[in-house]
C-alpha positions as CSV (number, residue, x, y, z in Angstrom):
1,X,-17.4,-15.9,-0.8
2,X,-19.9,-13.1,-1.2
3,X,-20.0,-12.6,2.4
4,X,-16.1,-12.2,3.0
5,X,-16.5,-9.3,0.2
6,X,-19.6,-7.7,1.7
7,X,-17.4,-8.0,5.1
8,X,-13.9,-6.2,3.1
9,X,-16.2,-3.7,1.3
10,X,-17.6,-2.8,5.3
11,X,-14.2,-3.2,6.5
12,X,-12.8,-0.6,4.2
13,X,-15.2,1.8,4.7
14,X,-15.0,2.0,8.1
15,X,-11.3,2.7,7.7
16,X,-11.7,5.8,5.2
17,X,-13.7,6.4,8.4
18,X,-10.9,6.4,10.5
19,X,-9.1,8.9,8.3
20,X,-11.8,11.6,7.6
21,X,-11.1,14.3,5.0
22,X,-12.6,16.7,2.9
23,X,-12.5,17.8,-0.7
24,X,-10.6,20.4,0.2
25,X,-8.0,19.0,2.3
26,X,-6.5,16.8,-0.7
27,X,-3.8,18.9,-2.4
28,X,-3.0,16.3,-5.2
29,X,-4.0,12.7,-6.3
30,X,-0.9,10.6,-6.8
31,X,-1.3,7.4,-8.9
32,X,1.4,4.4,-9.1
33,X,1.9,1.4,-10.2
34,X,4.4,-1.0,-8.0
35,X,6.1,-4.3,-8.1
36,X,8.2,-6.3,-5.5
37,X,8.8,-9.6,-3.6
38,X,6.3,-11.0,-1.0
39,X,7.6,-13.1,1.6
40,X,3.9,-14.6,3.2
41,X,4.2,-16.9,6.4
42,X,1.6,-18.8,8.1
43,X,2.3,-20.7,11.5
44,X,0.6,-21.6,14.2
45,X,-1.2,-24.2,16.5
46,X,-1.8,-27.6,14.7
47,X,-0.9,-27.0,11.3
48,X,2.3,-26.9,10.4
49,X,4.3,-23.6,9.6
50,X,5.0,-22.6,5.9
51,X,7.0,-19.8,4.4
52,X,6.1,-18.7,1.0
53,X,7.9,-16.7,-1.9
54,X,6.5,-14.7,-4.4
55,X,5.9,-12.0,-6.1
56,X,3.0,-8.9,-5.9
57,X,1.6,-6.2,-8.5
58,X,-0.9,-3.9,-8.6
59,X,-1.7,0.1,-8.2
60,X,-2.2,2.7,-5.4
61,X,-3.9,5.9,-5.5
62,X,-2.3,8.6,-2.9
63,X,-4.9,11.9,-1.7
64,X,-2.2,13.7,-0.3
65,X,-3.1,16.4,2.2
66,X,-0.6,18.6,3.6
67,X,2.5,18.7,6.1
68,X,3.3,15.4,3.9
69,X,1.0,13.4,5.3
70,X,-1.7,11.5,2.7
71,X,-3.7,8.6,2.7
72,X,-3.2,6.0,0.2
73,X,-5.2,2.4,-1.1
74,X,-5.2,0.6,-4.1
75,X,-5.4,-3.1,-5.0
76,X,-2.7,-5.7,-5.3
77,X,-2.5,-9.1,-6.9
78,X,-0.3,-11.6,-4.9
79,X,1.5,-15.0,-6.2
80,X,3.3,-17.3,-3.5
81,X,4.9,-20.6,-3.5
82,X,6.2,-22.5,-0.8
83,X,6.8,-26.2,0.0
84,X,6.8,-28.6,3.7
85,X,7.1,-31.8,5.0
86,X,5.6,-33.8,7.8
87,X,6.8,-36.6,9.0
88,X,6.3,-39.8,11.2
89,X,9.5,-40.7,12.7
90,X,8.3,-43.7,14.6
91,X,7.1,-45.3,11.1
92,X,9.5,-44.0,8.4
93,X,6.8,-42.2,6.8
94,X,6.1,-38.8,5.2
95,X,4.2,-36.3,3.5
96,X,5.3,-34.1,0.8
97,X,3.4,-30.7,0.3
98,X,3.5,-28.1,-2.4
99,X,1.0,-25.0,-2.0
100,X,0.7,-22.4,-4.1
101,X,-1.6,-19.1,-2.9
102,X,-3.4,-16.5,-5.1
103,X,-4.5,-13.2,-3.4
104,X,-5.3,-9.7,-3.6
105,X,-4.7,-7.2,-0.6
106,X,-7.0,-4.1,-0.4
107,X,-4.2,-1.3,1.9
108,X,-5.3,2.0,4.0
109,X,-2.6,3.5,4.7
110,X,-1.5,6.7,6.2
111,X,1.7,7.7,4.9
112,X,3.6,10.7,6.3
113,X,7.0,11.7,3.5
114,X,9.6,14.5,4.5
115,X,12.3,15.7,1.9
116,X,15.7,15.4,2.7
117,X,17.3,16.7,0.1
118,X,16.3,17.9,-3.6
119,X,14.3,15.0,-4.4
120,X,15.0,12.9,-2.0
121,X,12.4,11.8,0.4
122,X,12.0,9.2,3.3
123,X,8.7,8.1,4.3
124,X,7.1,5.9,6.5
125,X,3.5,4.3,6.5
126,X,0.9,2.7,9.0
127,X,-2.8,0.8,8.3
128,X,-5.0,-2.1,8.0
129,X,-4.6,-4.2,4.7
130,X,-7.8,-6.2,3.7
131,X,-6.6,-9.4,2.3
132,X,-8.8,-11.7,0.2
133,X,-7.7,-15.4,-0.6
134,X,-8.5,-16.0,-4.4
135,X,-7.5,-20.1,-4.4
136,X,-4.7,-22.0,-2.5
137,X,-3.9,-25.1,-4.3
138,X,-2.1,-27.9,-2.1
139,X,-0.3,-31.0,-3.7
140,X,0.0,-33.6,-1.2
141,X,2.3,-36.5,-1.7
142,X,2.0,-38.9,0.7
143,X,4.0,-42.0,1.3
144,X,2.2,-43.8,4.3
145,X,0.9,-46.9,5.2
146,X,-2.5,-48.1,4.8
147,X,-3.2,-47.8,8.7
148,X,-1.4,-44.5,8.7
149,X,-3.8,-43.0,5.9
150,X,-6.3,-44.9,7.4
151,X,-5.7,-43.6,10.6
152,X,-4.2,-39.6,9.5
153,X,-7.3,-39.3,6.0
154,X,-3.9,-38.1,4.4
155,X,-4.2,-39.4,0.7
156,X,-2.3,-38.1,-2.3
157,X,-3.8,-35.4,-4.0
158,X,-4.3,-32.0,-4.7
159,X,-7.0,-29.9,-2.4
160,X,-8.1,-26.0,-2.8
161,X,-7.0,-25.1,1.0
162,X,-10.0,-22.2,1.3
163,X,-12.3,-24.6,0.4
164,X,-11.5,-26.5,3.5
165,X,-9.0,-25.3,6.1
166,X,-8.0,-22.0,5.7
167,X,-10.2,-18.5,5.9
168,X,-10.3,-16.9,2.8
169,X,-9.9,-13.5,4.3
170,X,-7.4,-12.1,6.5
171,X,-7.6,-8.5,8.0
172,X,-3.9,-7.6,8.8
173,X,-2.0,-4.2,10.4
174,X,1.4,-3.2,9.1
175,X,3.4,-1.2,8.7
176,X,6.8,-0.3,6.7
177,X,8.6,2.8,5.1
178,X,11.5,3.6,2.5
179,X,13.1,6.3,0.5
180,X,11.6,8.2,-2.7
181,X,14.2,9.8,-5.4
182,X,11.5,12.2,-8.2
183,X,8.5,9.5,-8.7
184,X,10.3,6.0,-7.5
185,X,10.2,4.6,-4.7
186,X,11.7,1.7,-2.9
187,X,9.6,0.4,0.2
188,X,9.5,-2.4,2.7
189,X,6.9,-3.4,5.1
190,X,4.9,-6.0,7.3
191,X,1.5,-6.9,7.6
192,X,0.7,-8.9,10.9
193,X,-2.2,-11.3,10.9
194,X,-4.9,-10.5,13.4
195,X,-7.3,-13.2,13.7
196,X,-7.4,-16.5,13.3
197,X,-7.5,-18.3,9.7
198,X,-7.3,-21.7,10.6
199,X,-11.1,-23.8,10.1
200,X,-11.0,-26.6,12.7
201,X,-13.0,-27.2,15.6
202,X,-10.3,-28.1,18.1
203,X,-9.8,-24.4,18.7
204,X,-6.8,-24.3,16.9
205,X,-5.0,-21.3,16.0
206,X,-3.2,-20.2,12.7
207,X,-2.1,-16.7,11.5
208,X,-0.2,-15.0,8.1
209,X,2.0,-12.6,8.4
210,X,3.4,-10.6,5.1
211,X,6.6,-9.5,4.5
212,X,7.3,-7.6,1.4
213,X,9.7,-5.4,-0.6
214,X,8.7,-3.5,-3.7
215,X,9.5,-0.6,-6.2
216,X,6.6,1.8,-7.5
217,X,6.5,4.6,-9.9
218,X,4.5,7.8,-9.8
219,X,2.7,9.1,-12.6
């Protein structure tokens, strides 16, 4: 693990970078706290494809420049849940899986806002989010035959996914928008998956891709 988070902390760096300012360019330091609905969704090449629902929290700091453009980060705690099913139709058998996924997402964004009216403001938003798998807990219940275990290693069980199949870190490009009344806001945005997060050595190819929804308050 201490390598993924000496790879993040490089990561992020390199994306303040990307978006070089001075002291005297930031205007104002904007601070909220936000809440919403995260809609996670891994698929890909020999595994099967799960969507999961959850929930996120966490808080962002905003170094707002001028012409309403800023750059924002902050840190995020994510909770998602979903369920699957593979089957063997030839045999009557199946395997039940529950997985539950604990992360926290790392955003550089820049963020350009223009008023509307009063204020009301739209926005929109564009960067890379750093996302860092805490644990992944899968429950497998599996009703096969001996040969079919035998054959598949599928037992019941449950099995910390990072531990063995999937990459605890995921470095992901969004981007989303939405519309700011005083200090709320109510945004939506997705993250795309760039690399693979699948461990396997059959070359196989797996990706997560975040959808999410949320409400945050400026202080």
């Amino acid at each position: 693990m201490n390598k993924y988070i000496k790879v993040v902390t490089t990561l992020v760096f390199a994306a303040f970078c990307a978006f070089p300012i001075d002291a005297e360019d930031v205007k104002k330091t904007t601070f909220r706290i936000e809440a919403g609905y995260i809609q996670p969704y891994q698929f890909g090449e020999g595994y099967r494809t799960t969507y999961f629902h959850g929930g996120k929290i966490g808080a962002t700091v905003d170094f707002d420049i001028k012409y309403g453009m800023s750059i924002q980060t902050g840190l995020y705690y994510l909770m998602a849940y979903g369920t699957n099913s593979q089957s063997y139709p030839h045999l009557s058998e199946y395997v039940d899986y529950s997985t539950t996924m604990y992360q926290l997402d790392i955003p550089v964004r820049f963020s350009y806002t223009i008023k509307i009216w009063k204020d009301l403001s739209l926005f929109a938003f564009a960067g890379p989010t750093f996302n860092i798998g805490l644990a992944m807990p899968e429950k497998a219940d599996a009703h096969l035959s001996a040969i079919t275990e035998e054959m598949t290693g599928i037992q019941s069980g449950t099995t910390n996914l990072y531990c063995k199949k999937v990459l605890p870190f995921n470095f992901m490009l969004g981007a989303g928008g939405g519309i700011q009344w005083k200090n709320y806001r109510l945004q939506s945005g997705y993250d795309f998956g760039m690399h693979n997060i699948y461990r396997n050595t059959y070359g196989y190819i797996m990706k997560q891709w975040n959808w999410f929804a949320s409400f945050s308050y400026a202080f």
